[in-house]
N, C-alpha and C positions, 0 to 999 in steps of 0.2 A: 505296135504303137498306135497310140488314137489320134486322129490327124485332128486337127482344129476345125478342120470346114465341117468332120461329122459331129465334134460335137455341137455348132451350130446348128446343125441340122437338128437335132435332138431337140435344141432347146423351144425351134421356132415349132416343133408339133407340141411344148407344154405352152408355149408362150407366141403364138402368133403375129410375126413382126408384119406391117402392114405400111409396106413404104407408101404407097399412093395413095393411105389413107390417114394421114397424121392426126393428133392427139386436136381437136377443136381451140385455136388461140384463145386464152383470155382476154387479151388485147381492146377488143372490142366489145366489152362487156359495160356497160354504163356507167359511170360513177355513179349518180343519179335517176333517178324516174318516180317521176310524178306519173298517174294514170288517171284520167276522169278524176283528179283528187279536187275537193273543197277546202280550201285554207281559209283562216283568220283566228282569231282570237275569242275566246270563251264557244257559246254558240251561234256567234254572228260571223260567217263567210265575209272573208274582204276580196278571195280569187273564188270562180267555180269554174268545173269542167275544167282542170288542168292537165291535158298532155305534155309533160317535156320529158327528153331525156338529155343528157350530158355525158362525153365518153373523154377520156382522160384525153388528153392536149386543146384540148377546144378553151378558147379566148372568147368568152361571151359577154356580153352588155346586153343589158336589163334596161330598157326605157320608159316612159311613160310621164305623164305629169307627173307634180307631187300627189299623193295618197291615191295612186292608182294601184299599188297593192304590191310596189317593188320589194318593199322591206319586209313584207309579211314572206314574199314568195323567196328570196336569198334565206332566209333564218330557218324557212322550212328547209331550206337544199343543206343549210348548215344542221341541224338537226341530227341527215341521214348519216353524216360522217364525222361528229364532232372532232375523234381523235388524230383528223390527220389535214386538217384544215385550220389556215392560219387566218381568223376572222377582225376585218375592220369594222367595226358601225359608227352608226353616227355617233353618237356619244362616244366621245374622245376617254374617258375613263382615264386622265391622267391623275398623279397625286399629284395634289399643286405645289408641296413643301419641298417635293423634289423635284434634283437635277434633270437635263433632259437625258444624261450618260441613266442616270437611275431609271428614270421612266422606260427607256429602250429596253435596259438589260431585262428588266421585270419579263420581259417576252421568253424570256431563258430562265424563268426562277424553279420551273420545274425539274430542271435538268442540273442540279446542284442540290447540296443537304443542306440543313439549316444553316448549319457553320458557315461552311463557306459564303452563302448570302448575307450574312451578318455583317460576317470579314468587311467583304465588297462593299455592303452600304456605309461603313466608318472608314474604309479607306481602300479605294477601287484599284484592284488588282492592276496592273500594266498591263496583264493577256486581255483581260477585257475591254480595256478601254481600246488595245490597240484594233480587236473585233471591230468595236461602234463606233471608233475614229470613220473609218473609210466610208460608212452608211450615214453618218452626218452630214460628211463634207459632200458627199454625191446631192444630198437634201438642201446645202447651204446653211443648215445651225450649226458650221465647224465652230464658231463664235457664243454657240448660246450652249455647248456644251455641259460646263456644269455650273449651267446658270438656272433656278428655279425657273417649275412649270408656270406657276403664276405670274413670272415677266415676262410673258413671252406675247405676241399676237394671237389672233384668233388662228390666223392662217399657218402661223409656226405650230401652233397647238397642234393641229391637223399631222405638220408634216412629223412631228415628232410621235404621234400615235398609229400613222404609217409606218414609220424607222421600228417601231415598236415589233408590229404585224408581223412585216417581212422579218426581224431579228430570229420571229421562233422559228424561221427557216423548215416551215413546211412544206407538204406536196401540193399544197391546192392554196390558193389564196381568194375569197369572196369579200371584196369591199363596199360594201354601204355609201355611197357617193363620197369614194376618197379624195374627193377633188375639190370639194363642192369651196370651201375655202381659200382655196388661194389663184394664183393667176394663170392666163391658158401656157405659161413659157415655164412655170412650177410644175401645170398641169401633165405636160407631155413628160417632163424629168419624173415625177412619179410614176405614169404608166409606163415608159419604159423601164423603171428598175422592177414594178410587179409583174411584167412580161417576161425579164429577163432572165428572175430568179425563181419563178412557178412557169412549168408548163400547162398547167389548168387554171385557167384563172375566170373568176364567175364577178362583174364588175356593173353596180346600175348607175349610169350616167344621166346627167341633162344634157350634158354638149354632146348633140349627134356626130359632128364631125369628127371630133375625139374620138369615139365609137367608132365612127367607120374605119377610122386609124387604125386602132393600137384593135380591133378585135375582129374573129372572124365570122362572127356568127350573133345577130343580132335578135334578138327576143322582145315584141311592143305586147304592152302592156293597156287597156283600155278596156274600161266603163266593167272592171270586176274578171276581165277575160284575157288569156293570151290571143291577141289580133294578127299577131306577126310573128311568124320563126324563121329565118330565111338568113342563107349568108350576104357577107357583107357586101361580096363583091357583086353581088346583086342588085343592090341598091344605092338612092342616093340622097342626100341630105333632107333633099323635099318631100322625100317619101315619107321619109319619119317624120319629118317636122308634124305631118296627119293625126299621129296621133296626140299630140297638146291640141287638136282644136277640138273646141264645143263642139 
């Protein structure tokens, strides 16, 4: 009879098992990486010389003035991973004829066949609505529900094109100043449901204290260049504030 430990034996002279030597984790492998790369638009650079990389759970914020080159350098990190990233920008992109229940679901059109989105736009399922019930009332539009995009405020606008974002219930979330509209007590209820529900999340702010909050790893942006990569618990309000000045 063959005993089992020889035929281990056998197998580890075709196949060499190597306990203190394991297989190298993926884990740590980048999301992201920029190298010495030049970004912008046509053939005019808005970033040069960019190092970065990004590894899956990191909570990053992007700072800088306006047009210091945040939007160029998030679109480029959106680029590398189109299909698994749930992307805000500035432009809200809503349809104004529709509801805010419409506008959210759209974040999910891909994931259904024509018919069924049809269905839903003439008369919204109860499984859905009961989905984007709980992501509104967290937002406070439980009220503007299915109330048209175009009565809503600038700042509802916003939080409904968030609600949207987060609906496609992705692995990564990169927001284009999701904030930038409404108040700092909206402000912290949105960045914690983006925290809560991505653990990668790539976010450019103006409120540095926000920043230093809700992320761990902050990245400044100034005069065309990354100036600052460093985490957060590193630093402090005043430090960033450096880069907004002349």
């Amino acid at each position: 009879m063959i005993q089992h430990h020889d035929v281990l034996a056998k197998a580890e002279k075709v196949v060499p098992i190597e306990s203190e030597s394991p297989l190298p984790s993926l884990i740590n492998k980048p999301l992201f990486r920029l190298e010495s790369q030049s970004i912008g638009w046509g053939h005019k650079p808005v970033l040069e010389g960019v190092d970065l990389s990004i590894k899956e759970g990191e909570k990053v914020a992007i700072i800088g003035k306006s047009g210091a080159g945040k939007s160029t350098l998030v679109h480029s990190l959106y680029q590398q991973q189109p299909k698994i990233i749930a992307y805000c920008g500035q432009e809200y992109g809503l349809v104004p004829s529709l509801s805010v229940f419409h506008n959210i679901y759209m974040g999910q059109l891909d994931k259904h066949h024509f018919t069924y989105n049809l269905v839903n736009l003439l008369r919204p399922f109860k499984s859905q609505v009961g989905k984007i019930r709980p992501l509104v009332e967290s937002l406070g539009l439980q009220d503007q529900l299915f109330q048209s995009a175009d009565r809503l405020s600038g700042g509802q606008q916003q939080r409904v094109a968030v609600a949207r974002t987060l609906f496609q219930e992705r692995d990564i979330f990169i927001g284009d100043e999701p904030i930038s509209s409404v108040d700092e007590v909206q402000s912290e209820q949105i960045l914690q449901l983006i925290n809560g529900r991505h653990q990668t999340t790539i976010l450019t702010l103006h409120n540095v204290e926000l920043a230093l909050r809700f992320c761990s790893r902050i990245v400044g942006i100034r005069n065309g260049r990354v100036e600052l990569d460093s985490s957060a618990d590193n630093l402090s309000p005043s430090q960033l504030r450096t880069l907004y000045q002349d």
